[in-house]
MDTraj code that builds the backbone (N, CA, C; nanometers):
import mdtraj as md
import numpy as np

residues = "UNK UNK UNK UNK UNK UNK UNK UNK UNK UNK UNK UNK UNK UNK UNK UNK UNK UNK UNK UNK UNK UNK UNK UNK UNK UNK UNK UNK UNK UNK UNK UNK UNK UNK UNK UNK UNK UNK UNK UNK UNK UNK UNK UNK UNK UNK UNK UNK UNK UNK UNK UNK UNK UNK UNK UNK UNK UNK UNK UNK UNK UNK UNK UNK UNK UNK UNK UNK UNK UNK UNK UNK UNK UNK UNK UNK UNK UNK UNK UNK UNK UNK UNK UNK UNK UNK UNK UNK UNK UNK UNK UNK UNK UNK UNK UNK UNK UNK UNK UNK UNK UNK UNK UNK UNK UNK UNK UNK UNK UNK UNK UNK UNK UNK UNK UNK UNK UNK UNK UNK UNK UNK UNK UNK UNK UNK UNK UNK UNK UNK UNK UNK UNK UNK UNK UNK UNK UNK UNK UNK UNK UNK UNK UNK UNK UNK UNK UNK UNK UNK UNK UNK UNK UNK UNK UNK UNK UNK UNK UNK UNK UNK UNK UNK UNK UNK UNK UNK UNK UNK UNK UNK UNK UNK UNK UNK UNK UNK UNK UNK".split()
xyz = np.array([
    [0.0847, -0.1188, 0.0000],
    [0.0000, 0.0000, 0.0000],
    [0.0884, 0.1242, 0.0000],
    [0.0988, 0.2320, -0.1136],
    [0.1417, 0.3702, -0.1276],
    [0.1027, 0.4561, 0.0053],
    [0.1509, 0.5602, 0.0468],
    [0.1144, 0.6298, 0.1365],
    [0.0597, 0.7340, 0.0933],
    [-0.0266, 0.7979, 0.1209],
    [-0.0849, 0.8698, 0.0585],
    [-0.0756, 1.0332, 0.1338],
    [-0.0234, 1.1512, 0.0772],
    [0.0421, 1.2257, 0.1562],
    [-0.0598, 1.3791, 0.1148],
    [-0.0760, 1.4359, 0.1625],
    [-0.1624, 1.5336, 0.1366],
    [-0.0577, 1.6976, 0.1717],
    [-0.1261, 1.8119, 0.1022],
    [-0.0246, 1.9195, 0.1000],
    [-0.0645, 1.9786, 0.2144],
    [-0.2082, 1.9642, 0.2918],
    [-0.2291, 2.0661, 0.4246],
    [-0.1357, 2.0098, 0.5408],
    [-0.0517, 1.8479, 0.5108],
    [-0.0122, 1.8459, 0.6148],
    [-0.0869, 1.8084, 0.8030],
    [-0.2102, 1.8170, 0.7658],
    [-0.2433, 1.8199, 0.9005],
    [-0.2436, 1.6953, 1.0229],
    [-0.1720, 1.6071, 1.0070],
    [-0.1147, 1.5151, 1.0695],
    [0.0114, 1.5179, 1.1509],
    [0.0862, 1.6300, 1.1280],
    [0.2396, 1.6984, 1.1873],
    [0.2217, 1.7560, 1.2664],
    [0.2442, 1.6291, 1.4008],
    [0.2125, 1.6851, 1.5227],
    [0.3480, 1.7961, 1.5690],
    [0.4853, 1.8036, 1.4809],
    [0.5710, 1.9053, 1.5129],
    [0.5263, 2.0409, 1.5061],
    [0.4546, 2.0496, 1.4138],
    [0.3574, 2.2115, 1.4116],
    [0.2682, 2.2466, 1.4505],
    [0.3019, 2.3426, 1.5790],
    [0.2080, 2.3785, 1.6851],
    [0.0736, 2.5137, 1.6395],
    [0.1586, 2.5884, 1.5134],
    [0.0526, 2.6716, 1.4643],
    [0.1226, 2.6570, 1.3226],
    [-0.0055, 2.6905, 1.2469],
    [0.0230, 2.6958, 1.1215],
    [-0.0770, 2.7598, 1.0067],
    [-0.0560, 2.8341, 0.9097],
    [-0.1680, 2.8794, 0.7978],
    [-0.1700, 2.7494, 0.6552],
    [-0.2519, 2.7548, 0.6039],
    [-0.2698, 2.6638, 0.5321],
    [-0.3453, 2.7808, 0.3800],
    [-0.3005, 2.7438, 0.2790],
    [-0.3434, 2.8314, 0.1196],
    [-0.3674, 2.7213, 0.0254],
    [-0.3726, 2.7275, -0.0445],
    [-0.4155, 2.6781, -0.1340],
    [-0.4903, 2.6900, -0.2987],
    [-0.4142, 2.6398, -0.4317],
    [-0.5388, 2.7132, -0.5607],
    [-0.4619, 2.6435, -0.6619],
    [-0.5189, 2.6393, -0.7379],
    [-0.5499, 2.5187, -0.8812],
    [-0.4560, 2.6337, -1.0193],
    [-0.3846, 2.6374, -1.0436],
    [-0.3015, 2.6832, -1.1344],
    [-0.3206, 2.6407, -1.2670],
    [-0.3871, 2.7157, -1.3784],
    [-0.3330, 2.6386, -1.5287],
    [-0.3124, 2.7327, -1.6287],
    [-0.1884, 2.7398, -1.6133],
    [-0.0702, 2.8316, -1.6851],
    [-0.0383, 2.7680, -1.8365],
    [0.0502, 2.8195, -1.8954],
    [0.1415, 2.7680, -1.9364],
    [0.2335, 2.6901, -1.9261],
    [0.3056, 2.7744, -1.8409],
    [0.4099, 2.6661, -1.7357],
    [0.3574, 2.5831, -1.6580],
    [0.2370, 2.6073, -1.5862],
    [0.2192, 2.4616, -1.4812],
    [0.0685, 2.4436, -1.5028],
    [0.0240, 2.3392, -1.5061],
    [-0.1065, 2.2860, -1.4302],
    [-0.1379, 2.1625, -1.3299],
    [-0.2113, 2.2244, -1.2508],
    [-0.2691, 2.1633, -1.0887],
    [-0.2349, 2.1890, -0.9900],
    [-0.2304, 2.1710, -0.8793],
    [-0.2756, 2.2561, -0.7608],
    [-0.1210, 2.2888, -0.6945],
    [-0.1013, 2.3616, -0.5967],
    [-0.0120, 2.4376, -0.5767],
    [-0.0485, 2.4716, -0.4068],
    [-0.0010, 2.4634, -0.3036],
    [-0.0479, 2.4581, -0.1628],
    [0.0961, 2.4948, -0.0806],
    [0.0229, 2.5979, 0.0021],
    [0.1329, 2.6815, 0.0851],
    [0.1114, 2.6892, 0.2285],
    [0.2104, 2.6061, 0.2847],
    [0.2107, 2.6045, 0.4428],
    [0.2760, 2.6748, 0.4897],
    [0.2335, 2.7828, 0.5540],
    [0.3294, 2.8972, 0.6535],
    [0.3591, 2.8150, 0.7934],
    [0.4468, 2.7902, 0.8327],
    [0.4716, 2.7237, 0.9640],
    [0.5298, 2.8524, 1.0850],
    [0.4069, 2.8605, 1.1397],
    [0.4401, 2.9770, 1.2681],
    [0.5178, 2.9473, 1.3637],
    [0.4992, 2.8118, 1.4409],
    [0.5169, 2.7347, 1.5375],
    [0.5739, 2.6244, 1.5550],
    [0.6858, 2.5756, 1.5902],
    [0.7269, 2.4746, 1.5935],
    [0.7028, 2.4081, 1.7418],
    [0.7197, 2.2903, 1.7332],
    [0.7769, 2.2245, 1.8472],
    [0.9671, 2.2402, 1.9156],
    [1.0087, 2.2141, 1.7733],
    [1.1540, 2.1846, 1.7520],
    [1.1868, 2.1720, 1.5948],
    [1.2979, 2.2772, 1.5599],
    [1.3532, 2.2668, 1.4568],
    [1.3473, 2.1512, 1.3824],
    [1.3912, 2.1327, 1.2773],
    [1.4436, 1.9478, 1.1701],
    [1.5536, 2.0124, 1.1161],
    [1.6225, 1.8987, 1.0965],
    [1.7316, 1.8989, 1.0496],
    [1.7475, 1.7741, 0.9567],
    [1.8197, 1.8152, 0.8390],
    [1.8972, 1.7425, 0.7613],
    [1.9948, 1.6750, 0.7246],
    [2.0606, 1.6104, 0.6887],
    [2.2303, 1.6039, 0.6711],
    [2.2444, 1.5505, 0.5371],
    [2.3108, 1.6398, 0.4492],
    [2.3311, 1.6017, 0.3247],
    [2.5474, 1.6329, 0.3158],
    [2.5804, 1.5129, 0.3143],
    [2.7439, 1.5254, 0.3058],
    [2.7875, 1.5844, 0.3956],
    [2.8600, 1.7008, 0.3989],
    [2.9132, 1.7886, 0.4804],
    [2.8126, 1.9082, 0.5507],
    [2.7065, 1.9127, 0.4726],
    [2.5665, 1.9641, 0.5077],
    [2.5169, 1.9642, 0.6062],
    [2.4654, 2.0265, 0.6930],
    [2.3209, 2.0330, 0.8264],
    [2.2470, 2.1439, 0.7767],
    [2.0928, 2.1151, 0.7279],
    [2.0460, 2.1499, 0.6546],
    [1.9089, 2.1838, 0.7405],
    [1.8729, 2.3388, 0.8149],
    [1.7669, 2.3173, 0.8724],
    [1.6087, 2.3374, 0.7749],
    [1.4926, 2.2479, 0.7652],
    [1.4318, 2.2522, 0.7146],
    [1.2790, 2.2301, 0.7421],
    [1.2453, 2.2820, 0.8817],
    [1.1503, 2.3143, 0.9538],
    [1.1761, 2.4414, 1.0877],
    [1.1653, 2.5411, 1.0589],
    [1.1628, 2.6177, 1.1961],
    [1.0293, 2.7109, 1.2002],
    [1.0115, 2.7946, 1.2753],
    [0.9439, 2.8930, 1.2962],
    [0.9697, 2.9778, 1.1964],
    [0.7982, 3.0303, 1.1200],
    [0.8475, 3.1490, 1.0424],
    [0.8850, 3.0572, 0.8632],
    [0.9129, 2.9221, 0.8590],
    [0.9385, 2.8708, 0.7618],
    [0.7928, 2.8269, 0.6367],
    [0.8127, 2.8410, 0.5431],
    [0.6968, 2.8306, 0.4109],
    [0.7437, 2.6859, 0.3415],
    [0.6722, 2.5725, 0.3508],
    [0.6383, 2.5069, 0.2053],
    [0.5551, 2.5395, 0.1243],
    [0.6136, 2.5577, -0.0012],
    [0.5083, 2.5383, -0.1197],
    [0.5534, 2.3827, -0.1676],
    [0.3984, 2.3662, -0.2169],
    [0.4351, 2.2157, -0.2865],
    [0.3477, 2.2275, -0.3921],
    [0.3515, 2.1858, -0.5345],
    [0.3364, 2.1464, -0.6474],
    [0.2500, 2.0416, -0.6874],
    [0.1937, 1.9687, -0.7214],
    [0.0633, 1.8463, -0.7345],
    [0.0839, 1.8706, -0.8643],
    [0.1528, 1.8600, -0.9912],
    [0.1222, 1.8547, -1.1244],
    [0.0130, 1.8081, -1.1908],
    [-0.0613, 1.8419, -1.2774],
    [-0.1969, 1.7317, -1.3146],
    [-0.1127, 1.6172, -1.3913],
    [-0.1445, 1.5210, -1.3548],
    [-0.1012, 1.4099, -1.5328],
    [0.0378, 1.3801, -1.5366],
    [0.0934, 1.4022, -1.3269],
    [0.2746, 1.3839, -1.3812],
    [0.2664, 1.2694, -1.2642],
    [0.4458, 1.1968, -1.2449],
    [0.4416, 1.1158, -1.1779],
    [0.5226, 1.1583, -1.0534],
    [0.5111, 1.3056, -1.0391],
    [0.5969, 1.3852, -0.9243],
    [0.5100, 1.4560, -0.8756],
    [0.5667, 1.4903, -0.7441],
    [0.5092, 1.6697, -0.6906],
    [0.6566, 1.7049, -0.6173],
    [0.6880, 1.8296, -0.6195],
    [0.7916, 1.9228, -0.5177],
    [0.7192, 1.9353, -0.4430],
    [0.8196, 1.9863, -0.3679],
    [0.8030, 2.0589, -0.2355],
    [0.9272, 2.1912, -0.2396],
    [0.9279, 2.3322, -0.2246],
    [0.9898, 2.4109, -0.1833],
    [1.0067, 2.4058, -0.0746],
    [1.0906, 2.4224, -0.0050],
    [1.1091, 2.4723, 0.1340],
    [1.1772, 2.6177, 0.1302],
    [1.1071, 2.6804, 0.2085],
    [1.1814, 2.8456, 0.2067],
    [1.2100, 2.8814, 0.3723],
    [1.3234, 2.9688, 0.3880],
    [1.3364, 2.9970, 0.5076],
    [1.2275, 3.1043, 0.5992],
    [1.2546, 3.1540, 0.6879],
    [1.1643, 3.2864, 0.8036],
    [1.1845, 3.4120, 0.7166],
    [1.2645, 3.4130, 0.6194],
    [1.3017, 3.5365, 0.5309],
    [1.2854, 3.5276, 0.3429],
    [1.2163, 3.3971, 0.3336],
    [1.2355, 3.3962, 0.2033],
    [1.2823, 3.3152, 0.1414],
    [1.4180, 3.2707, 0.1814],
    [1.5074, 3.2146, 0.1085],
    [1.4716, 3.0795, 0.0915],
    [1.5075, 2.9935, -0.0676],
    [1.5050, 2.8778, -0.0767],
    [1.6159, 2.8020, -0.0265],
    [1.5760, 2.6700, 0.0892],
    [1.6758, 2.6063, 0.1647],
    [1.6740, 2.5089, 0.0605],
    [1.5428, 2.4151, -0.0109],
    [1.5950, 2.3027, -0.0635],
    [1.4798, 2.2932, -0.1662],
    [1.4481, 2.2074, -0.2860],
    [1.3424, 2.1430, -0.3680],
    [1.3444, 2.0215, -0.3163],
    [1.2453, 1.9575, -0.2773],
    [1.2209, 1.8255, -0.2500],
    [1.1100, 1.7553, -0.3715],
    [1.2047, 1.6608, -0.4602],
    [1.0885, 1.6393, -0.5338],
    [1.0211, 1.4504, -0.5346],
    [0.9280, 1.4391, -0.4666],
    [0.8364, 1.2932, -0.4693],
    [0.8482, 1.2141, -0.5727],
    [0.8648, 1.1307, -0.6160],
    [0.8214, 1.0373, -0.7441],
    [0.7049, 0.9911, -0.6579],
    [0.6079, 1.0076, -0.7676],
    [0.4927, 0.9435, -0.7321],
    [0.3693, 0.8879, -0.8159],
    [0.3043, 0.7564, -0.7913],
    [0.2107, 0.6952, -0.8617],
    [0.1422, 0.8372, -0.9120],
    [0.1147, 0.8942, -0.8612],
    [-0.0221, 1.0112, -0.9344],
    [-0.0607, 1.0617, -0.8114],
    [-0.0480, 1.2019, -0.8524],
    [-0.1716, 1.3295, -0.7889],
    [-0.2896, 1.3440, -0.8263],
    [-0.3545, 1.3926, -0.6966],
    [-0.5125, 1.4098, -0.6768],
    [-0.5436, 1.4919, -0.6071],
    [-0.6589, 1.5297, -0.5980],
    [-0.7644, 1.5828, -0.4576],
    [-0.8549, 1.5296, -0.4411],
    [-0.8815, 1.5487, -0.2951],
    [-0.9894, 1.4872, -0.2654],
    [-1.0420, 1.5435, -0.1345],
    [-1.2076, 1.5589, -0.1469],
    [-1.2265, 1.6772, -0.0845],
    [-1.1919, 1.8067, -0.0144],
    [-1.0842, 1.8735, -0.1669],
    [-1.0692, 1.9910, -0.1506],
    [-0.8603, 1.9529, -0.1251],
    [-0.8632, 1.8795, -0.1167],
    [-0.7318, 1.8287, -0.0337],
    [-0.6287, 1.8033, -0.1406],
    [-0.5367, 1.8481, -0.1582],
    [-0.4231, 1.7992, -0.2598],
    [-0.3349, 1.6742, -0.2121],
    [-0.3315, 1.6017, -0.2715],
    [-0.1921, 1.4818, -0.2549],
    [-0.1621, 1.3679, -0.3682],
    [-0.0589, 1.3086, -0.3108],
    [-0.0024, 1.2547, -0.4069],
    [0.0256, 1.1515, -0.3503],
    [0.0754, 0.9894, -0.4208],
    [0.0536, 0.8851, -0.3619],
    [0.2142, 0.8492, -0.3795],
    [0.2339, 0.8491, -0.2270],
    [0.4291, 0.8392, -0.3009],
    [0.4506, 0.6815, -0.3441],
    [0.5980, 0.7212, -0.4157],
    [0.6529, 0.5915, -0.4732],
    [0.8027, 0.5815, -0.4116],
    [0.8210, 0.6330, -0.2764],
    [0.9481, 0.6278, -0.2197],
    [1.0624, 0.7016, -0.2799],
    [1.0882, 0.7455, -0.3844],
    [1.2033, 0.7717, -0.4869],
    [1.2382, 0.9075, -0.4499],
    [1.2954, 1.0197, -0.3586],
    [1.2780, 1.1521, -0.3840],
    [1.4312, 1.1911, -0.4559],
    [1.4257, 1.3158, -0.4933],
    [1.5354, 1.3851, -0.5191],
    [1.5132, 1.4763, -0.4712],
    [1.6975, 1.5947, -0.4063],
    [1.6546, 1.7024, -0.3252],
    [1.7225, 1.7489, -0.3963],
    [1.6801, 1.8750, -0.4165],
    [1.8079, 1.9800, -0.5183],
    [1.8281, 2.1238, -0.4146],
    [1.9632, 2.1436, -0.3703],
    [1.9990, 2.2582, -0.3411],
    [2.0285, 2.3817, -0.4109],
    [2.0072, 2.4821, -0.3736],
    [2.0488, 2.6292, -0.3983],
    [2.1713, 2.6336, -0.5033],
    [2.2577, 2.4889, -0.4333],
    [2.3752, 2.5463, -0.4811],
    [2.4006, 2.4658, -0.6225],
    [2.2715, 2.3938, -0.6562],
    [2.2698, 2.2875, -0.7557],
    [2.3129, 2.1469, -0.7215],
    [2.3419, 2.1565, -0.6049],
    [2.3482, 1.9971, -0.5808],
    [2.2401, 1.9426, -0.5645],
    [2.3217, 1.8249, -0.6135],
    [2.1571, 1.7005, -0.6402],
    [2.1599, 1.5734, -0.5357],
    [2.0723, 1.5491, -0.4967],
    [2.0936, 1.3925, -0.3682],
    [1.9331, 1.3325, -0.4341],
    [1.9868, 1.2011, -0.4740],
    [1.9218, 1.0747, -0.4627],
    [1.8778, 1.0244, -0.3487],
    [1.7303, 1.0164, -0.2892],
    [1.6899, 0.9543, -0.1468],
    [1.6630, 0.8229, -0.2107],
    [1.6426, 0.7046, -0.0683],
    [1.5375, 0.6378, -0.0188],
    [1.5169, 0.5451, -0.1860],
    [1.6193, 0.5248, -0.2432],
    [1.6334, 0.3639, -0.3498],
    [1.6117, 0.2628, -0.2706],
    [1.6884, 0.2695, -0.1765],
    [1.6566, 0.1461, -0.1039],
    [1.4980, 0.0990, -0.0371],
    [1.4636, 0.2223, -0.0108],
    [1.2797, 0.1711, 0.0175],
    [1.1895, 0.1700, -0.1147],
    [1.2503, 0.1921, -0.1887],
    [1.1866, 0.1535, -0.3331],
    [1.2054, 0.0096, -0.3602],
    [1.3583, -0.0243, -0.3242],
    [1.3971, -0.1414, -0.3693],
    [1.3033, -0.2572, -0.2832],
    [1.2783, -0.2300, -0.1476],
    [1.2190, -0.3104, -0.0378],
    [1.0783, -0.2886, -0.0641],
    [1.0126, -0.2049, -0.1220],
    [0.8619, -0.2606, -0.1993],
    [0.8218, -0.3269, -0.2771],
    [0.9156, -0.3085, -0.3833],
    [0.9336, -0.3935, -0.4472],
    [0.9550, -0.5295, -0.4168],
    [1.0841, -0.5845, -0.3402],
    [1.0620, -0.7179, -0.2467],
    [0.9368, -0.7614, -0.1652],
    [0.8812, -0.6936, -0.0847],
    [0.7683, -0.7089, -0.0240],
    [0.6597, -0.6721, -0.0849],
    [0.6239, -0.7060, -0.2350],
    [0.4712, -0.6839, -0.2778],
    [0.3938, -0.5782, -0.2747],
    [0.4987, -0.4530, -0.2265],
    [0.4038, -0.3296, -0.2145],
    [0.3692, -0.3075, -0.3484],
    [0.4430, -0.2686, -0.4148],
    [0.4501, -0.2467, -0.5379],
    [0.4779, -0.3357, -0.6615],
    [0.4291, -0.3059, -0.7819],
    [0.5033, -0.4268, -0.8736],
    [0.5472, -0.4130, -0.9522],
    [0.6486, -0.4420, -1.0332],
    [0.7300, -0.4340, -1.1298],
    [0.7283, -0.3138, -1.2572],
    [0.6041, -0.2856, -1.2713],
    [0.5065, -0.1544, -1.3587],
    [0.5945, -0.0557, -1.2494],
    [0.5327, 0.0049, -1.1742],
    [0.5444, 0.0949, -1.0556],
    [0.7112, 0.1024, -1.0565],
    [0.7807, 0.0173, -1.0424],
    [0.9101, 0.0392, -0.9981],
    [0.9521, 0.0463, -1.1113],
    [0.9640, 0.0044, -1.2224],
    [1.0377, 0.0895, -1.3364],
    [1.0039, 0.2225, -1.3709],
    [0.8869, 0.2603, -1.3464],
    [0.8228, 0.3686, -1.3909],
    [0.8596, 0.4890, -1.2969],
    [0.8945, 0.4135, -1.1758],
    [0.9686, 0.5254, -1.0517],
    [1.1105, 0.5208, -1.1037],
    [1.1951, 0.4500, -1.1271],
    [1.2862, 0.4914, -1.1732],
    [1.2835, 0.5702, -1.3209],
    [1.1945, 0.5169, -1.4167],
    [1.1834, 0.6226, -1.5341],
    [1.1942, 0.7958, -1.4644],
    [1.0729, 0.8083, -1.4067],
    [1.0552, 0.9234, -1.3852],
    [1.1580, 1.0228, -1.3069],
    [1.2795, 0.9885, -1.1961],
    [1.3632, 0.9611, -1.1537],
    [1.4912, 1.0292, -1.2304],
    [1.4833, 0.9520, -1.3494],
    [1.6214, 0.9722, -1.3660],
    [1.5856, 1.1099, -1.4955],
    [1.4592, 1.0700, -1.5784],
    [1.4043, 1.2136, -1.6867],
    [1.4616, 1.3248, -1.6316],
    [1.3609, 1.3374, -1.4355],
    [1.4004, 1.4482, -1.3723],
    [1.5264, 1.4852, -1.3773],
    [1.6318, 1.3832, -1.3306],
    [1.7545, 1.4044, -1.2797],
    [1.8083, 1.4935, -1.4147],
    [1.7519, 1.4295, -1.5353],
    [1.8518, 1.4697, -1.6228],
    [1.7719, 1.6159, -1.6767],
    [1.6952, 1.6344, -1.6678],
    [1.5969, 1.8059, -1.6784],
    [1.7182, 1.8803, -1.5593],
    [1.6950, 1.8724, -1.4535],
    [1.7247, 1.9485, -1.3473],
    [1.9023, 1.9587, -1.3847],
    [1.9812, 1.8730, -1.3882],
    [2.1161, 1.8489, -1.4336],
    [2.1481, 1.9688, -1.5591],
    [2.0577, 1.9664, -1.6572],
    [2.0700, 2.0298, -1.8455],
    [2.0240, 2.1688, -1.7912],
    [1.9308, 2.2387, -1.6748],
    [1.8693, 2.3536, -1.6103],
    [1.7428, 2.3534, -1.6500],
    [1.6769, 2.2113, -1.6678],
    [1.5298, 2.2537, -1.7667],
    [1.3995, 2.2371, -1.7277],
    [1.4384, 2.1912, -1.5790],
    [1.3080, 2.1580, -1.5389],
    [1.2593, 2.3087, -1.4750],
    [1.1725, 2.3238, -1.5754],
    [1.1445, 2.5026, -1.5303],
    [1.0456, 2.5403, -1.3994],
    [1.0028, 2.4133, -1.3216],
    [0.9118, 2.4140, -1.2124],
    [0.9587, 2.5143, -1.0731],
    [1.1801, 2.4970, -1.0684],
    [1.2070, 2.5174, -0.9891],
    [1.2333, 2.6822, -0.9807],
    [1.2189, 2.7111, -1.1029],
    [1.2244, 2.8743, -1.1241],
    [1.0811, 2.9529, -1.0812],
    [0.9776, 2.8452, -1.0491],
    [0.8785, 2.9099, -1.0555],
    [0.8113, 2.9201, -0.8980],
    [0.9147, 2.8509, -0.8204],
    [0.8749, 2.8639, -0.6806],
    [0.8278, 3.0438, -0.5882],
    [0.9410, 3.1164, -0.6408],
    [0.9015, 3.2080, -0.5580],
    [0.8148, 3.2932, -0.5846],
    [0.7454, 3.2643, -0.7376],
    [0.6532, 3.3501, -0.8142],
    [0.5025, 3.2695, -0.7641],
    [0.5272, 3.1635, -0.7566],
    [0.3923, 3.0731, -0.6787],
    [0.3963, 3.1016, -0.5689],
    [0.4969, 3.1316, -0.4564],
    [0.4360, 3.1247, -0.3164],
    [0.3571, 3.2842, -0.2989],
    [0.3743, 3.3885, -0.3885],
    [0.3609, 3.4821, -0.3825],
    [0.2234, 3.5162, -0.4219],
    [0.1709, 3.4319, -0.5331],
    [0.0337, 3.3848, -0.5694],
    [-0.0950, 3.3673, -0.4676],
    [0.0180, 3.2838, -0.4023],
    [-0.0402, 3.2130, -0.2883],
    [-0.0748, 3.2732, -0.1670],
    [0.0293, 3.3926, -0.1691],
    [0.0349, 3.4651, -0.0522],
    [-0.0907, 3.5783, -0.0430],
    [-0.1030, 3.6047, -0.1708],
    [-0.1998, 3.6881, -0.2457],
    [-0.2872, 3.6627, -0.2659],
    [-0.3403, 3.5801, -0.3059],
    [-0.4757, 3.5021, -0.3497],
    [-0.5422, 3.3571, -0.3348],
    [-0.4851, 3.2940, -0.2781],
    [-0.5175, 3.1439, -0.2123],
    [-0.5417, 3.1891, -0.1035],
    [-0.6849, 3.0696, -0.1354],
    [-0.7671, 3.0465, -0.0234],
    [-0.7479, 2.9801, 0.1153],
])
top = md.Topology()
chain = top.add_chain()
for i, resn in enumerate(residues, 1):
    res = top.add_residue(resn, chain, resSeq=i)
    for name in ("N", "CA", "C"):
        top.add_atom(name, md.element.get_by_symbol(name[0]), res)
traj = md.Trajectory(xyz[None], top)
């Protein structure tokens, strides 16, 4: 069974206050939904570790935007700091996005990629792809198709072409503005 992950988030018992936005985008550049969590309140920071990296990516004052593409096998996630700044892209491989009552999500397929500021790229969590695959979560369709999608990205984001990530700070601003 996929997990099924939704953009309001409201299961994160680390966030003690929080705003929630939300709105359906169909651009040029993007179509489907687009959802912005202002995180007021924490419990306690998160942290990351990528190489030589400590990467904080939950505090007070911090914004996800996340992405739901219509008709793709991904969604991002932005993470922005208390001031703006982009800390990381987090992007899902996933069976398919939806809503459902009113609710954006996406059904992961374990596979993420994180892309930094500085253009570095990190491969997550093969190995829990690989272990669904062993254990019947998934089947053979699904796991090639997570790696298809996987590596397309890798190689868009690598060439500068995946134009989603240019469009983060012009969406949260959307969002900030006019989501509901």
């Amino acid at each position: 069974m996929l997990k099924r992950k939704y953009g309001d988030r409201t299961g994160w018992k680390r966030i003690l206050d929080r705003e929630f936005r939300q709105m359906f985008l169909d651009t040029e550049e993007f179509t489907g939904n687009i959802t912005l969590l202002k995180i007021h309140k924490v419990i306690e920071p998160s942290f990351v570790q990528y190489r030589d990296k400590r990467v904080c990516i939950v505090d007070d004052g911090y914004y996800w935007l996340q992405h739901f593409p219509k008709d793709q096998h991904y969604s991002v996630t932005t993470m922005f700091d208390a001031r703006g700044k982009i800390i990381q892209w987090y992007i899902d491989i996933c069976k398919e996005n939806g809503i459902e009552n009113d609710r954006p999500w996406m059904d992961d397929l374990f596979l993420d990629i994180v892309v930094l500021p500085t253009g570095e790229m990190f491969l997550k969590d093969a190995d829990e792809l690989e272990e669904a695959l062993e254990k019947g979560m998934i089947d053979g369709k699904l796991y090639q198709m997570a790696w298809k999608e996987a590596n397309q990205l890798s190689d868009l984001i690598r060439n500068e072409q995946f134009s989603l990530l240019g469009l983060s700070k012009e969406h949260m601003m959307k969002l900030l503005h006019n989501g509901k």
